[in-house]
Gaussian input, Z-matrix of N, CA and C with variables (Angstrom, degrees):
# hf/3-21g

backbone

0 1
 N
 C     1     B1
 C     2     B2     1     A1
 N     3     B3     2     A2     1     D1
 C     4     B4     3     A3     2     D2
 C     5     B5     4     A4     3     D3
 N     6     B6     5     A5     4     D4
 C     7     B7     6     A6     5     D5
 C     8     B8     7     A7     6     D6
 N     9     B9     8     A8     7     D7
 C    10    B10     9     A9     8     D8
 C    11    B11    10    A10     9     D9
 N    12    B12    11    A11    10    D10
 C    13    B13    12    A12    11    D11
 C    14    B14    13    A13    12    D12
 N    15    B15    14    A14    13    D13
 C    16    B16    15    A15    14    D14
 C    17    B17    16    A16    15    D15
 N    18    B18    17    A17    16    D16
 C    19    B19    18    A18    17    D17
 C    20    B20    19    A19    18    D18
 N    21    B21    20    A20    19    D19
 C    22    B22    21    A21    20    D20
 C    23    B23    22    A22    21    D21
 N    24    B24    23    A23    22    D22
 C    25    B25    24    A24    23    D23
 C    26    B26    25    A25    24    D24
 N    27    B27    26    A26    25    D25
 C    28    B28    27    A27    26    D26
 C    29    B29    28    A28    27    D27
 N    30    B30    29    A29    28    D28
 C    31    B31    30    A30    29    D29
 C    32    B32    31    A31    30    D30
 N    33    B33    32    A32    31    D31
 C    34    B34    33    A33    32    D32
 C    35    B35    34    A34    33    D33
 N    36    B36    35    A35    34    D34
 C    37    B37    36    A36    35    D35
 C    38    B38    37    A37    36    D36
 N    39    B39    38    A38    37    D37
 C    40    B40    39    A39    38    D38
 C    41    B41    40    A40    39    D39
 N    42    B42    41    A41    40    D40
 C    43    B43    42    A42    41    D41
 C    44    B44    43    A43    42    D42
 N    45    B45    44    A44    43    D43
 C    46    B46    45    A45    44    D44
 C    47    B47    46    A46    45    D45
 N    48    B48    47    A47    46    D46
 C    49    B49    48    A48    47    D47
 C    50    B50    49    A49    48    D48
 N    51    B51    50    A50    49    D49
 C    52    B52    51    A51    50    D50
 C    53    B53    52    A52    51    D51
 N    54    B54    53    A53    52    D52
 C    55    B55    54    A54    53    D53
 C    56    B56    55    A55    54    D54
 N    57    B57    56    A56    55    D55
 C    58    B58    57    A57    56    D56
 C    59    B59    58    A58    57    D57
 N    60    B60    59    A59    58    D58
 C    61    B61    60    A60    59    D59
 C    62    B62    61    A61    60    D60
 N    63    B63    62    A62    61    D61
 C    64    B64    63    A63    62    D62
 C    65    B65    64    A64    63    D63
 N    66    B66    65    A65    64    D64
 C    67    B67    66    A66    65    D65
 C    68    B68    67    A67    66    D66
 N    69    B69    68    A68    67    D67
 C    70    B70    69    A69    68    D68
 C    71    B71    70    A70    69    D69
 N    72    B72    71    A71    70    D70
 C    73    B73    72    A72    71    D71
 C    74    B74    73    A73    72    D72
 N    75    B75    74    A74    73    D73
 C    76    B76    75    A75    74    D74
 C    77    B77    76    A76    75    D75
 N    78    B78    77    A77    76    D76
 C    79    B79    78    A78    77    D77
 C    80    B80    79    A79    78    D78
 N    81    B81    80    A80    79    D79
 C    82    B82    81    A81    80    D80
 C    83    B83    82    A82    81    D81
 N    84    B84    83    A83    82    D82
 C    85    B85    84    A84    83    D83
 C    86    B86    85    A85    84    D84
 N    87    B87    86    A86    85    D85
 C    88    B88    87    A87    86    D86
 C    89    B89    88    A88    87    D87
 N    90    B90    89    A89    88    D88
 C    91    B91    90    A90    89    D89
 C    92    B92    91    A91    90    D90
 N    93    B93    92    A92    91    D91
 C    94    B94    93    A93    92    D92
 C    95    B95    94    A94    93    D93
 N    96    B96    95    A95    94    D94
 C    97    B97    96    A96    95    D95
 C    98    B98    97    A97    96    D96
 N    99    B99    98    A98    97    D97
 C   100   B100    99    A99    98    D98
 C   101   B101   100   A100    99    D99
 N   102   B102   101   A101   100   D100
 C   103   B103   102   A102   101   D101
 C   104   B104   103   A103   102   D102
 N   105   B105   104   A104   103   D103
 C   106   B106   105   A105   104   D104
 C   107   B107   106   A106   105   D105
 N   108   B108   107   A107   106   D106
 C   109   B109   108   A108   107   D107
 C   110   B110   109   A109   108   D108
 N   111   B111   110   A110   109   D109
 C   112   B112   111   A111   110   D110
 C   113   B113   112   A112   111   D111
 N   114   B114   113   A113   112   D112
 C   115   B115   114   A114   113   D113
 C   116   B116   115   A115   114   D114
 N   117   B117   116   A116   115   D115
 C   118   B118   117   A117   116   D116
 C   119   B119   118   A118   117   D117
 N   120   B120   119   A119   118   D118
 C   121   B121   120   A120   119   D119
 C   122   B122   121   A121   120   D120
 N   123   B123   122   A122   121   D121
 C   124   B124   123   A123   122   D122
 C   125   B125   124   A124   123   D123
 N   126   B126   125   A125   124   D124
 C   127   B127   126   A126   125   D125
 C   128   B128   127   A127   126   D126
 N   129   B129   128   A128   127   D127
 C   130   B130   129   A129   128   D128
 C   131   B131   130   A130   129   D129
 N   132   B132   131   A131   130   D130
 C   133   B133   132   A132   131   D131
 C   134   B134   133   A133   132   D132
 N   135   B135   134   A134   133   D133
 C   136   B136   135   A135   134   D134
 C   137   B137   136   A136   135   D135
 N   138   B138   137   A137   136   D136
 C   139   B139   138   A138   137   D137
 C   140   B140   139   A139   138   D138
 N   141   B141   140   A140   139   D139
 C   142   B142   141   A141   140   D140
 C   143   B143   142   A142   141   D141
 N   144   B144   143   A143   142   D142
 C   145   B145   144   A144   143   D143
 C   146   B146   145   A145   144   D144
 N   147   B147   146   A146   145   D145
 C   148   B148   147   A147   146   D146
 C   149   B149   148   A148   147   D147
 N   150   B150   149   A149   148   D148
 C   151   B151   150   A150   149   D149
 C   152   B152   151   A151   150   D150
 N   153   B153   152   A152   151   D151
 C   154   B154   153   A153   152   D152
 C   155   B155   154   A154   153   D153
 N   156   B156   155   A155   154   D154
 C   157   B157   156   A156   155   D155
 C   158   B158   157   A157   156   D156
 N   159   B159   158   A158   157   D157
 C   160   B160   159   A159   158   D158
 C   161   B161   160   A160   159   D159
 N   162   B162   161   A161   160   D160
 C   163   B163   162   A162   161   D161
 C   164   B164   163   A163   162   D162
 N   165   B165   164   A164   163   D163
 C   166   B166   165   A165   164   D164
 C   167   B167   166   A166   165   D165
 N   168   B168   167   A167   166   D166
 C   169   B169   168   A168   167   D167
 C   170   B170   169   A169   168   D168
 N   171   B171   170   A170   169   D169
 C   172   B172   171   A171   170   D170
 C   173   B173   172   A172   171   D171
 N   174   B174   173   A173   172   D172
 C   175   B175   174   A174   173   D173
 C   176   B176   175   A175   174   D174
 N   177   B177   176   A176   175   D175
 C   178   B178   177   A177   176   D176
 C   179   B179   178   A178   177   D177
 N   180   B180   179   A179   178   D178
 C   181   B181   180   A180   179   D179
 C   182   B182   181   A181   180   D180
 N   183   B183   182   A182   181   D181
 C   184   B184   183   A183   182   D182
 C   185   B185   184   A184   183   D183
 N   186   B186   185   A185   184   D184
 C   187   B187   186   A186   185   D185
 C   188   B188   187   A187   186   D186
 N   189   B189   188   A188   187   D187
 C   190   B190   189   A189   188   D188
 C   191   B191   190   A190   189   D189
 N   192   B192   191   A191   190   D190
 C   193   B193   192   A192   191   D191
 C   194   B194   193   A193   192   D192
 N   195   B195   194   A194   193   D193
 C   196   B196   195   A195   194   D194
 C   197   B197   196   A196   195   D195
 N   198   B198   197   A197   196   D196
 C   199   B199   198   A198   197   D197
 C   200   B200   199   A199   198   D198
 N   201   B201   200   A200   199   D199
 C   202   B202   201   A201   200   D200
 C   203   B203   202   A202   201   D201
 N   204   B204   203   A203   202   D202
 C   205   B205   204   A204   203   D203
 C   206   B206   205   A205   204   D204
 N   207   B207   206   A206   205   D205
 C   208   B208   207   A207   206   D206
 C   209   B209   208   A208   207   D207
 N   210   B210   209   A209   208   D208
 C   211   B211   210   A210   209   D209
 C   212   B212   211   A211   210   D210
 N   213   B213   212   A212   211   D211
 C   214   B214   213   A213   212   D212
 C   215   B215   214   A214   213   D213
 N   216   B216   215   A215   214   D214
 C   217   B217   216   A216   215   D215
 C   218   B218   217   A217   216   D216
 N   219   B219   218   A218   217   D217
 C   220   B220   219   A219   218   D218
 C   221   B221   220   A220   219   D219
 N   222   B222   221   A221   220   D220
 C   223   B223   222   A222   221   D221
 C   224   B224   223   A223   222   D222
 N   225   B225   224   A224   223   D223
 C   226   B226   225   A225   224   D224
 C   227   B227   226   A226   225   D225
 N   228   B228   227   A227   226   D226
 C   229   B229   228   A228   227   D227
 C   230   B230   229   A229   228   D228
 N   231   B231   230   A230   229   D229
 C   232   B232   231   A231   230   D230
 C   233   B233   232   A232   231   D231
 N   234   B234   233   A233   232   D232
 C   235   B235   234   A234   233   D233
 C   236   B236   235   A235   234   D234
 N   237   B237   236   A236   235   D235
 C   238   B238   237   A237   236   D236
 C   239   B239   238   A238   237   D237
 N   240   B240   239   A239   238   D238
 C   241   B241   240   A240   239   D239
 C   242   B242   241   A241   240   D240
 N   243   B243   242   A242   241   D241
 C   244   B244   243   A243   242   D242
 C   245   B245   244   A244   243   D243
 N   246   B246   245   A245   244   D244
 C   247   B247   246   A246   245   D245
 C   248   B248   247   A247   246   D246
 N   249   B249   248   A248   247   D247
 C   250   B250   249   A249   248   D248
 C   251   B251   250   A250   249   D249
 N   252   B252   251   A251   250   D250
 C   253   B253   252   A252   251   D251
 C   254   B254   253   A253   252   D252
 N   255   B255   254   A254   253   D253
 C   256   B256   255   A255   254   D254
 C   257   B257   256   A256   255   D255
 N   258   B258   257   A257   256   D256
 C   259   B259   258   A258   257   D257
 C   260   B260   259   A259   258   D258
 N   261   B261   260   A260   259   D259
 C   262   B262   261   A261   260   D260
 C   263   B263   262   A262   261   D261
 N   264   B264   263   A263   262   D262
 C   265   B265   264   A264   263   D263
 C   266   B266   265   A265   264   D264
 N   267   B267   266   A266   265   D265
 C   268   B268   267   A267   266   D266
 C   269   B269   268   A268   267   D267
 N   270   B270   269   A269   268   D268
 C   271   B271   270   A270   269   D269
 C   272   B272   271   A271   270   D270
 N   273   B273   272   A272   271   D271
 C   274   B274   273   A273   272   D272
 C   275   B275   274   A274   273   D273
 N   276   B276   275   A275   274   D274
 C   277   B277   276   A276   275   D275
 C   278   B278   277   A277   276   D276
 N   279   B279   278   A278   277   D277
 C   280   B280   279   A279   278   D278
 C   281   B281   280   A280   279   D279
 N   282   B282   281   A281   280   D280
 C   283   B283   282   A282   281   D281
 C   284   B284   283   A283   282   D282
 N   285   B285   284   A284   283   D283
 C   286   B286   285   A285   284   D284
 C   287   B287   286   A286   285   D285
 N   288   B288   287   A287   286   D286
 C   289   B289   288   A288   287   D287
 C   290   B290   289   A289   288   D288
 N   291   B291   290   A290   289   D289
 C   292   B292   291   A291   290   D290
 C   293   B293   292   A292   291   D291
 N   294   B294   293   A293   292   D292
 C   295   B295   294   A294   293   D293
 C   296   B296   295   A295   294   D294
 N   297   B297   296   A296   295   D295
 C   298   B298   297   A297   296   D296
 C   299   B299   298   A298   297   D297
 N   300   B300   299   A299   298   D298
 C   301   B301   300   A300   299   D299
 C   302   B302   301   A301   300   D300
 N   303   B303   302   A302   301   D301
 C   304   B304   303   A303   302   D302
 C   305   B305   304   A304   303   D303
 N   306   B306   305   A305   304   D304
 C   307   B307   306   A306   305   D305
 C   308   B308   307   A307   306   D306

   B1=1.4497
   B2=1.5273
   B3=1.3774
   B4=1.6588
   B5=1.5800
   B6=1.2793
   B7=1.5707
   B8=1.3132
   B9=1.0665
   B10=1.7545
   B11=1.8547
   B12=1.3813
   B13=1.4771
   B14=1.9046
   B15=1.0295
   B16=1.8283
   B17=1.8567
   B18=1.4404
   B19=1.6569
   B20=0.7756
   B21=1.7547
   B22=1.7513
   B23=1.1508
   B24=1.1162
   B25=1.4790
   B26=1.5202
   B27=1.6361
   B28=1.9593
   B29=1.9077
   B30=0.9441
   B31=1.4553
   B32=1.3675
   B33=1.5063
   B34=1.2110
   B35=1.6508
   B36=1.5996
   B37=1.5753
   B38=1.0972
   B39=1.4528
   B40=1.4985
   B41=1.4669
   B42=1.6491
   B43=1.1434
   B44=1.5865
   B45=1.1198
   B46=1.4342
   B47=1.3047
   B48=1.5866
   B49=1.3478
   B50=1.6039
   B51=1.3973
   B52=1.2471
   B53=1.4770
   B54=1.3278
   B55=1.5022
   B56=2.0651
   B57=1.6261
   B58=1.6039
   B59=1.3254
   B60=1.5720
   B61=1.3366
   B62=1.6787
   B63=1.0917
   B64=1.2249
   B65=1.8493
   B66=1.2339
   B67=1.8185
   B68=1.9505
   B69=1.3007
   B70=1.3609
   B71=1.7029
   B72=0.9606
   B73=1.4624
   B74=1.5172
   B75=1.5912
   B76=0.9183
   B77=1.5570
   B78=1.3533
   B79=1.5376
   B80=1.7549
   B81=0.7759
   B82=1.6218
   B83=1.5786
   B84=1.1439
   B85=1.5548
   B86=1.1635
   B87=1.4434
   B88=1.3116
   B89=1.0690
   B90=1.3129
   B91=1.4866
   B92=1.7845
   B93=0.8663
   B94=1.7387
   B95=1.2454
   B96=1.2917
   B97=1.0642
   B98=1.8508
   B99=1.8589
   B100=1.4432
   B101=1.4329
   B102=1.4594
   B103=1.8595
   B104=1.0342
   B105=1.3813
   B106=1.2967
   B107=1.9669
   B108=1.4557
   B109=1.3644
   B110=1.7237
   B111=1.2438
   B112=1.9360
   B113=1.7863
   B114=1.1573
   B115=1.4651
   B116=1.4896
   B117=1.2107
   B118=1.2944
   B119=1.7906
   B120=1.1609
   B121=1.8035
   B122=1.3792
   B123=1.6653
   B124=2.1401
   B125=1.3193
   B126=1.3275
   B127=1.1954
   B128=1.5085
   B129=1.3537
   B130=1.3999
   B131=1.2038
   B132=1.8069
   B133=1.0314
   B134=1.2615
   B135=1.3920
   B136=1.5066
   B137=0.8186
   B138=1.2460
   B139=1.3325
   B140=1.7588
   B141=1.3233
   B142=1.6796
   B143=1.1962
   B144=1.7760
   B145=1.4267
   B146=1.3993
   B147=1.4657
   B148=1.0648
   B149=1.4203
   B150=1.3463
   B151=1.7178
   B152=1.9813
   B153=1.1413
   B154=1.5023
   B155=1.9097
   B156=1.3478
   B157=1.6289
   B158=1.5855
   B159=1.4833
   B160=1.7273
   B161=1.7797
   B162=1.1789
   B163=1.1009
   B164=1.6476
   B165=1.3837
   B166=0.8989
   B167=1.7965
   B168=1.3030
   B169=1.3880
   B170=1.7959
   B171=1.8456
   B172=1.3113
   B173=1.5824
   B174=1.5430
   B175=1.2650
   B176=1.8925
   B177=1.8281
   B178=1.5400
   B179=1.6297
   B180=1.2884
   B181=1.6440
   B182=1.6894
   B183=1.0508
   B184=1.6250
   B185=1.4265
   B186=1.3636
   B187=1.4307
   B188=1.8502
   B189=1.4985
   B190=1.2967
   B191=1.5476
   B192=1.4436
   B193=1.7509
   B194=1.4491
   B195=1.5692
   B196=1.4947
   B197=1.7012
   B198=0.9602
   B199=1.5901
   B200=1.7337
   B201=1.5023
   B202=1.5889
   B203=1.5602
   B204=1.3875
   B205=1.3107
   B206=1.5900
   B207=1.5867
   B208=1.7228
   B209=2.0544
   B210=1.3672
   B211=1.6240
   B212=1.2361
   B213=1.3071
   B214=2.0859
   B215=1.4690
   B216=1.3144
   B217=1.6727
   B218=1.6335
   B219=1.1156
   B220=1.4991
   B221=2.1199
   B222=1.2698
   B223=1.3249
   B224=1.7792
   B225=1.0723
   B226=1.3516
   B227=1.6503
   B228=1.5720
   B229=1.0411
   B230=2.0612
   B231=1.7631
   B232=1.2793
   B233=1.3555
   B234=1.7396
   B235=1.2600
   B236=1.8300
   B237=0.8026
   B238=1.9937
   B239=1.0895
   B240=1.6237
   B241=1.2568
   B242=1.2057
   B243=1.2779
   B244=1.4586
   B245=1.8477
   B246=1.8959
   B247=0.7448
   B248=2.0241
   B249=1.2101
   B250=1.5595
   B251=1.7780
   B252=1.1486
   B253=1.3950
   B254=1.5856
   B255=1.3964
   B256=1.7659
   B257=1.4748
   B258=1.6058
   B259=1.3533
   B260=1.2763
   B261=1.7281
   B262=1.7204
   B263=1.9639
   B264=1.2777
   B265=1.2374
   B266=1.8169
   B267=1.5705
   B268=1.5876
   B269=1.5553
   B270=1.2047
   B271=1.6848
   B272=1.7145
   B273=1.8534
   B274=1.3010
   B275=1.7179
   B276=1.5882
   B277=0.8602
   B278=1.6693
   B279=1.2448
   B280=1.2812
   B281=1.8985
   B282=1.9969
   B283=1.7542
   B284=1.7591
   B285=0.9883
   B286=1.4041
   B287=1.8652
   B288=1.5305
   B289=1.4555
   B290=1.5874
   B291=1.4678
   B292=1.6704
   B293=1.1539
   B294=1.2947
   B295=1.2127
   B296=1.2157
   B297=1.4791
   B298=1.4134
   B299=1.5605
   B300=1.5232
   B301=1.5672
   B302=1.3263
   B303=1.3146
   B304=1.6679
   B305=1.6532
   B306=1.6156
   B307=1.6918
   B308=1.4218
   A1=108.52
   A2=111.71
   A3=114.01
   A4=124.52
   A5=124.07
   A6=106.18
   A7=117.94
   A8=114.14
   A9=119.81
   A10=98.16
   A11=98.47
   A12=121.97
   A13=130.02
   A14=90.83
   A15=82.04
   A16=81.83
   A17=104.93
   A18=132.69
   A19=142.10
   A20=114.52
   A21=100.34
   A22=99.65
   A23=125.21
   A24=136.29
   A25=113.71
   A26=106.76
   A27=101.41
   A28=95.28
   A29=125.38
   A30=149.38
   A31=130.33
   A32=113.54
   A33=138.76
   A34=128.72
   A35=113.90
   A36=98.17
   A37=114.59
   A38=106.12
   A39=118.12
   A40=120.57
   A41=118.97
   A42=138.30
   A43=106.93
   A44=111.04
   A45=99.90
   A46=137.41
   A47=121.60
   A48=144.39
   A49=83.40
   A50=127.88
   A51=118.84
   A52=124.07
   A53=95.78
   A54=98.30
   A55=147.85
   A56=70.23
   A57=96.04
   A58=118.58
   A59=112.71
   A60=152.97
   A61=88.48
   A62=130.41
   A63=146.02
   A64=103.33
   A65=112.37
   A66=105.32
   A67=97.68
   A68=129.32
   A69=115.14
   A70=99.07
   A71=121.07
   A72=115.01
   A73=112.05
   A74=113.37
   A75=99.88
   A76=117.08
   A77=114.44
   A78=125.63
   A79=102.31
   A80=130.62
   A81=148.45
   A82=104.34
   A83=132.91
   A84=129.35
   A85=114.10
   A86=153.00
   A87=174.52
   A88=102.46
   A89=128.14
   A90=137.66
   A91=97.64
   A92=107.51
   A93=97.95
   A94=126.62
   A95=119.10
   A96=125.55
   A97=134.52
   A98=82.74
   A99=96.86
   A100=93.16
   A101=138.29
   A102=140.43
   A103=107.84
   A104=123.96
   A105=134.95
   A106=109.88
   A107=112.66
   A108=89.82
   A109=85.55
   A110=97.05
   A111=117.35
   A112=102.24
   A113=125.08
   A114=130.89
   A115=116.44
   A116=108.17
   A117=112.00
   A118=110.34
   A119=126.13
   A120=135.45
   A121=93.64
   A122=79.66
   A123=103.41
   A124=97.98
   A125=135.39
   A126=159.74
   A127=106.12
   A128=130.82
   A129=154.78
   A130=124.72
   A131=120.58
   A132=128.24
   A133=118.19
   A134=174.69
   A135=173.08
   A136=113.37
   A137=145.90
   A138=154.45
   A139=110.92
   A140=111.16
   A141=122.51
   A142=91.43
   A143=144.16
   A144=113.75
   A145=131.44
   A146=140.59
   A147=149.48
   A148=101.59
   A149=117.60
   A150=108.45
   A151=77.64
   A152=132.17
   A153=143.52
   A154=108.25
   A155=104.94
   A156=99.85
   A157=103.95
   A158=89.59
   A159=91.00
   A160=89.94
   A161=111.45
   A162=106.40
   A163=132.14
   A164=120.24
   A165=142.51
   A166=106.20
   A167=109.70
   A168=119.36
   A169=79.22
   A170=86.97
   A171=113.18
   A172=113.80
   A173=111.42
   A174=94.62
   A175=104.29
   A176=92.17
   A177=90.20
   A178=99.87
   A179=94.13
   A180=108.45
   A181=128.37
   A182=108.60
   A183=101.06
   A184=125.46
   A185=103.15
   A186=119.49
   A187=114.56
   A188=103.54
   A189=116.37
   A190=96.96
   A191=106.52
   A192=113.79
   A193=101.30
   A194=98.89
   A195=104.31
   A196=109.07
   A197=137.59
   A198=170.91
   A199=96.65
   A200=95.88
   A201=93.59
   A202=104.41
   A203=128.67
   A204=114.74
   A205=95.40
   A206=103.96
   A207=100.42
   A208=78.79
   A209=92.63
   A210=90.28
   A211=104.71
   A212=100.31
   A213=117.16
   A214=86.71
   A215=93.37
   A216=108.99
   A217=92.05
   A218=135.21
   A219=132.87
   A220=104.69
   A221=137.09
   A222=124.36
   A223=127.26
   A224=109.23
   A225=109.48
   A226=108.20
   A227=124.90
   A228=135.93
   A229=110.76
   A230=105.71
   A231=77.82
   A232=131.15
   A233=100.48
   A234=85.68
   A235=118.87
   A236=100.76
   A237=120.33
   A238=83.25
   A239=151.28
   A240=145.51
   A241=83.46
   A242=155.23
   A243=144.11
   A244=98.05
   A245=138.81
   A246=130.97
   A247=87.80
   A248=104.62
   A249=108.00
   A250=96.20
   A251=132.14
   A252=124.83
   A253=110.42
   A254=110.68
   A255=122.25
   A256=116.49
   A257=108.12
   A258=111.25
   A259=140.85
   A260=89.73
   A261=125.61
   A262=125.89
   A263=94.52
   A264=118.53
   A265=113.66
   A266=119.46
   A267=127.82
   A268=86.53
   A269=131.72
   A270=130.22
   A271=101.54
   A272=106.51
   A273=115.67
   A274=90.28
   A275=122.06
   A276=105.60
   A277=139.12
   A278=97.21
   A279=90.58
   A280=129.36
   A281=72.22
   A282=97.50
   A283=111.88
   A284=108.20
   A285=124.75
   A286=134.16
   A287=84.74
   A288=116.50
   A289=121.20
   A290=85.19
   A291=106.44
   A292=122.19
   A293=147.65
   A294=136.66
   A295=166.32
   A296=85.28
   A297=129.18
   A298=99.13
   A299=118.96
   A300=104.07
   A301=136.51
   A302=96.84
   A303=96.35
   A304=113.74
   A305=100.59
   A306=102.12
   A307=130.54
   D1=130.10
   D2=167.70
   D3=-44.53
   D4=121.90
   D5=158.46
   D6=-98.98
   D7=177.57
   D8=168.63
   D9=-145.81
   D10=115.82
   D11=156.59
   D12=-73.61
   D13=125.13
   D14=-170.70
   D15=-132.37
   D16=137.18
   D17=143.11
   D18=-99.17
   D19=141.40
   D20=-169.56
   D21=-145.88
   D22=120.08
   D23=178.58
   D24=-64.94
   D25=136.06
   D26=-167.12
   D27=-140.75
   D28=141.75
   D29=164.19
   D30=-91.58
   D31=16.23
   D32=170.72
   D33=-115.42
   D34=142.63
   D35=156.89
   D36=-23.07
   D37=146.92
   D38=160.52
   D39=-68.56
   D40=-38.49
   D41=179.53
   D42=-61.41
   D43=-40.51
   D44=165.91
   D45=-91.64
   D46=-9.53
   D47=-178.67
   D48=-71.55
   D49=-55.76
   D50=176.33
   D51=-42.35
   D52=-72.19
   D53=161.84
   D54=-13.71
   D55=-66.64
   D56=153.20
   D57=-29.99
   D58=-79.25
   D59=-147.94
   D60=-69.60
   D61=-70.20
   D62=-159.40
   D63=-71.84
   D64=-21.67
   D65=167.66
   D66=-107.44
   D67=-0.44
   D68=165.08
   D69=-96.38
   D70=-2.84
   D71=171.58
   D72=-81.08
   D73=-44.80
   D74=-174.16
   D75=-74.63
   D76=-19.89
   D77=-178.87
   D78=-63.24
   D79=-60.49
   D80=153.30
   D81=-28.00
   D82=-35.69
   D83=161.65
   D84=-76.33
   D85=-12.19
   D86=-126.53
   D87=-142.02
   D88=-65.11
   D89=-167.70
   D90=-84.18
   D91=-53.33
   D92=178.58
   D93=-106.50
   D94=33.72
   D95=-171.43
   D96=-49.36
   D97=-26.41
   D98=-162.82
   D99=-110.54
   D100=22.27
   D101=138.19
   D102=-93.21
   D103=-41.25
   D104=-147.84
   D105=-99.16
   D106=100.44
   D107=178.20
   D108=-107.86
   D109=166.27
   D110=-162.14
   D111=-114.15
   D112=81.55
   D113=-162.17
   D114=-81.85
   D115=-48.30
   D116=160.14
   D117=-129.25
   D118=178.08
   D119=-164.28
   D120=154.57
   D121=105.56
   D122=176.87
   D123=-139.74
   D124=118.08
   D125=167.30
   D126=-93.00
   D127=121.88
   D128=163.59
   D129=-131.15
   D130=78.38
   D131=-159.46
   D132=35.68
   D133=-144.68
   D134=172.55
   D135=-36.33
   D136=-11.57
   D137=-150.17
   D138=-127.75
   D139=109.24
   D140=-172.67
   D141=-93.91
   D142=124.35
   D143=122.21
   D144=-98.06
   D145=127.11
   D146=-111.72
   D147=-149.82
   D148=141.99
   D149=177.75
   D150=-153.10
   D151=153.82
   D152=-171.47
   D153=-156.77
   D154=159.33
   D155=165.69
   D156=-144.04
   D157=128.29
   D158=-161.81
   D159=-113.80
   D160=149.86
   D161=-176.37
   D162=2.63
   D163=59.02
   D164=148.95
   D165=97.54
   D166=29.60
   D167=-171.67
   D168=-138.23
   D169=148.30
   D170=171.60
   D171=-109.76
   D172=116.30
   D173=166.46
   D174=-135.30
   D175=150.99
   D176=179.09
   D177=-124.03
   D178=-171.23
   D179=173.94
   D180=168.74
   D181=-159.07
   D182=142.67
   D183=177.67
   D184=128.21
   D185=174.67
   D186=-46.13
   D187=137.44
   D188=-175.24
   D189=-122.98
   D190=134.14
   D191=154.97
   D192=-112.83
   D193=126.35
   D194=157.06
   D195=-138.19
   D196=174.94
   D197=-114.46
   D198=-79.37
   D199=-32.01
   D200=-172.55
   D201=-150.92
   D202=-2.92
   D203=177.29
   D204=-151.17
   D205=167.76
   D206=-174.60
   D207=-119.61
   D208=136.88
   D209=164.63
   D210=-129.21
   D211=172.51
   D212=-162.96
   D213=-148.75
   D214=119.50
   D215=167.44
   D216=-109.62
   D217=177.83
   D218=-137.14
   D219=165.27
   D220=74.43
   D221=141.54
   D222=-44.97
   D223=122.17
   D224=-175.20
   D225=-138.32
   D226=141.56
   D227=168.46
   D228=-42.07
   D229=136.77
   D230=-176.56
   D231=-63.65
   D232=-23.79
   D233=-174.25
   D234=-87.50
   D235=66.25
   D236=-173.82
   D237=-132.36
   D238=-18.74
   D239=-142.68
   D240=-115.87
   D241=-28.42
   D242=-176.73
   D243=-62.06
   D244=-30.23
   D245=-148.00
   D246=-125.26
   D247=22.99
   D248=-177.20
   D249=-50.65
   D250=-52.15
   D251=-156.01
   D252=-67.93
   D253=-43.28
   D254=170.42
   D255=-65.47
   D256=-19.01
   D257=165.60
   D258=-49.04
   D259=-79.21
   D260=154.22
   D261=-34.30
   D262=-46.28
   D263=176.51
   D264=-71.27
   D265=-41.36
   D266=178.02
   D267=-77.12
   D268=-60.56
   D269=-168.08
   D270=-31.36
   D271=-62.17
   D272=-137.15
   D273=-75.74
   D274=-40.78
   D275=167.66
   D276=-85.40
   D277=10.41
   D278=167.84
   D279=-72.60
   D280=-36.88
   D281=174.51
   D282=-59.50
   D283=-46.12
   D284=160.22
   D285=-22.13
   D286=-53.65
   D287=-177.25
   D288=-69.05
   D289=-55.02
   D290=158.14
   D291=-61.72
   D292=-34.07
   D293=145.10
   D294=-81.66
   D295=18.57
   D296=-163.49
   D297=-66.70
   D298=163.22
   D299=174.19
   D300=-64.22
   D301=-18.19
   D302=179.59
   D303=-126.00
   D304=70.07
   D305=-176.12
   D306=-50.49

């Protein structure tokens, strides 16, 4: 199965970049609740592993916090890979969003 990797550079604890991440997730289950089913969500200190079904595609992976960037490694069906660029791009800013100054 294809993955797609996205990086995002962060200026924060890690402990809290986590943090972050883990109350914009849940806000993101709220708001999309009804595309978004949440299949697996395992948190191990910085470390998410994550599997979701978004409109009828499965994708898993797992988010990494480290020291200076959060990365998302991501398996995806190929054909999810026709929309790799709208992917990468909703990920980075989502990560984005969440760490924004006023989470």
């Amino acid at each position: 199965m294809p993955q797609i990797e996205v990086r995002t550079p962060h200026a924060l604890p890690p402990g809290e970049v986590a943090e972050r991440l883990r109350r914009f997730g849940e806000a993101l289950k709220e708001k999309h609740g009804d595309k978004v089913t949440l299949l697996k969500e395992e948190w191990l200190g910085e470390t998410l592993d994550f599997s979701l079904l978004v409109q009828g595609i499965t994708i898993s992976g797992k988010l990494t916090v480290s020291d200076q960037q959060v990365t998302v490694i991501s398996k995806v069906p190929l054909t999810a890979m026709l929309f790799r660029g709208r992917i990468e791009k909703d990920i980075q800013s989502g990560i984005r969003d969440a760490l924004a100054d006023n989470p």
